[in-house]
C-alpha positions as semicolon CSV with decimal commas, in nm:
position;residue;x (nm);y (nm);z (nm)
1;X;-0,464;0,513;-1,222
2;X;-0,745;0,251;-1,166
3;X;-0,817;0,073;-0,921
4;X;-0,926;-0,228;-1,141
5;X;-0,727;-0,519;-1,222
6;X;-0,916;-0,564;-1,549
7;X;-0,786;-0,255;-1,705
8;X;-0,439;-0,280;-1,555
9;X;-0,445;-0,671;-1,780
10;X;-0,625;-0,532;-2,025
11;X;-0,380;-0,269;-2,097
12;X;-0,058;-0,567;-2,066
13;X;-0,221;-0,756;-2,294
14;X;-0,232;-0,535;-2,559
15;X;0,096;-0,292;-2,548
16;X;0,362;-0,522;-2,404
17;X;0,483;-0,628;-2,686
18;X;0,486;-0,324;-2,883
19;X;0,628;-0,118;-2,614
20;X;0,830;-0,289;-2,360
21;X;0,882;0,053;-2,162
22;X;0,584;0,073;-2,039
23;X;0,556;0,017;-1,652
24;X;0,235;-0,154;-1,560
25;X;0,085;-0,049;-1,179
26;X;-0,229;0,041;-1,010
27;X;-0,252;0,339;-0,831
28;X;-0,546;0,420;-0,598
29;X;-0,526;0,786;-0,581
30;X;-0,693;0,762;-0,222
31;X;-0,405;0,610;-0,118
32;X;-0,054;0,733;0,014
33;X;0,188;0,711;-0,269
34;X;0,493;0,553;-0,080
35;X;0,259;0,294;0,088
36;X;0,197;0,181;-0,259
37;X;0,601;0,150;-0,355
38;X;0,555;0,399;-0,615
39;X;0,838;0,625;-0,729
40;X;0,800;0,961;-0,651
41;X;0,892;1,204;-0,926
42;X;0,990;0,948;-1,180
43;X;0,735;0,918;-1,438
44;X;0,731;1,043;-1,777
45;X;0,337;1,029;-1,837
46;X;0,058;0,951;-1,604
47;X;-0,293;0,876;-1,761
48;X;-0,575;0,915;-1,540
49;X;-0,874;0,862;-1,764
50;X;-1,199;0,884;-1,578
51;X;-1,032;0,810;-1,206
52;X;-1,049;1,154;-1,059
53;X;-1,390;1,213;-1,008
54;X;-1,444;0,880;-0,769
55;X;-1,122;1,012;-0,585
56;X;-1,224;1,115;-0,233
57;X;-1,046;1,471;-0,265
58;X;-0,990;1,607;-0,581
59;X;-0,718;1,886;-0,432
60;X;-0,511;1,570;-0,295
61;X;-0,559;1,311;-0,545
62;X;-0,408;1,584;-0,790
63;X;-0,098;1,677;-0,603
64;X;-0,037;1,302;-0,586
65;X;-0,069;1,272;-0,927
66;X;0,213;1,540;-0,991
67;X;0,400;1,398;-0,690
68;X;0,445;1,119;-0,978
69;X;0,585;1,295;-1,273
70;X;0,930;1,404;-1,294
71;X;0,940;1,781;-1,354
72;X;0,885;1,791;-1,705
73;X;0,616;1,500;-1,681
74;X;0,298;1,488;-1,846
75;X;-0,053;1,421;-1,718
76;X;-0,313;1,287;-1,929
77;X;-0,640;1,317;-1,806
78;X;-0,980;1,253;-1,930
79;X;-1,310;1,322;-1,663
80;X;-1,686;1,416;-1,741
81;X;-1,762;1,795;-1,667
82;X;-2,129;1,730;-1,658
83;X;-2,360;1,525;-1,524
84;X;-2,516;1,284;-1,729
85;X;-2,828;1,078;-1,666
86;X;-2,740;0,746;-1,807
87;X;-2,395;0,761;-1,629
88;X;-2,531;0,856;-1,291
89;X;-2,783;0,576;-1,325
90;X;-2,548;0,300;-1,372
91;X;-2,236;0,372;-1,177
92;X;-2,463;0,601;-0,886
93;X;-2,529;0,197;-0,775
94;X;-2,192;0,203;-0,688
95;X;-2,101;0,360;-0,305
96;X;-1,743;0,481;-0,477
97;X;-1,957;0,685;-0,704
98;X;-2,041;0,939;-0,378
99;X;-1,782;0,899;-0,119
100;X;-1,582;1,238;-0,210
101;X;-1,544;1,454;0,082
102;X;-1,479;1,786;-0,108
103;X;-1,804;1,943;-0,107
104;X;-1,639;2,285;-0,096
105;X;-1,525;2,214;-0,444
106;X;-1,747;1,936;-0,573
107;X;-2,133;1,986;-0,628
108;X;-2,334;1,767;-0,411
109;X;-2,629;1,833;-0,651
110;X;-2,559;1,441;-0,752
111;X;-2,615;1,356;-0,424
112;X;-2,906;1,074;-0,371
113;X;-3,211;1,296;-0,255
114;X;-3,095;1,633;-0,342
């Protein structure tokens, strides 16, 4: 559930050949599932390993994550439940970093200037 190519290759290149089952696809979580051709309710296991918290709306990008799994589906899902410095100096370059519009939900005290 990344956006990024790299990872997407990355992760081809390594299990293909041990595990031909594996289906290979970005999905962009910001995104309407069906525009995407992806397969509602057909997935065994979804990984979503630090993807959620650049999703614009957390509450959303979560239901289309189950929207994904069959019923007894598994997500796997690994996010930061802290801030931390080093991260937020690096990737806060990045305009994905701070485009969420859940502010109900999400902290904005990693907003710039706040």
């Amino acid at each position: 559930t990344d956006i990024s190519e790299k990872f997407l290759s990355d992760g081809k290149k390594r299990f293909s050949s041990s595990y031909s089952c594996i289906q290979y696809q970005l999905c962009h979580l910001d995104i309407d599932l069906v525009t995407q051709k992806l397969n509602l309710y057909s997935f065994d296991v979804v990984c979503a390993f630090d993807v959620l918290h650049v999703a614009q709306d957390l509450q959303v990008s979560l239901n289309r994550l189950q929207q994904l799994l069959k019923p007894d589906g598994y997500l796997l899902a690994i996010e930061l439940t802290r801030p931390w410095t080093w991260i937020q100096l690096f990737f806060g370059l990045f305009s994905a970093w701070w485009h969420f519009t859940d502010t109900s939900i999400r902290s904005t005290c990693f907003m710039p200037g706040e």
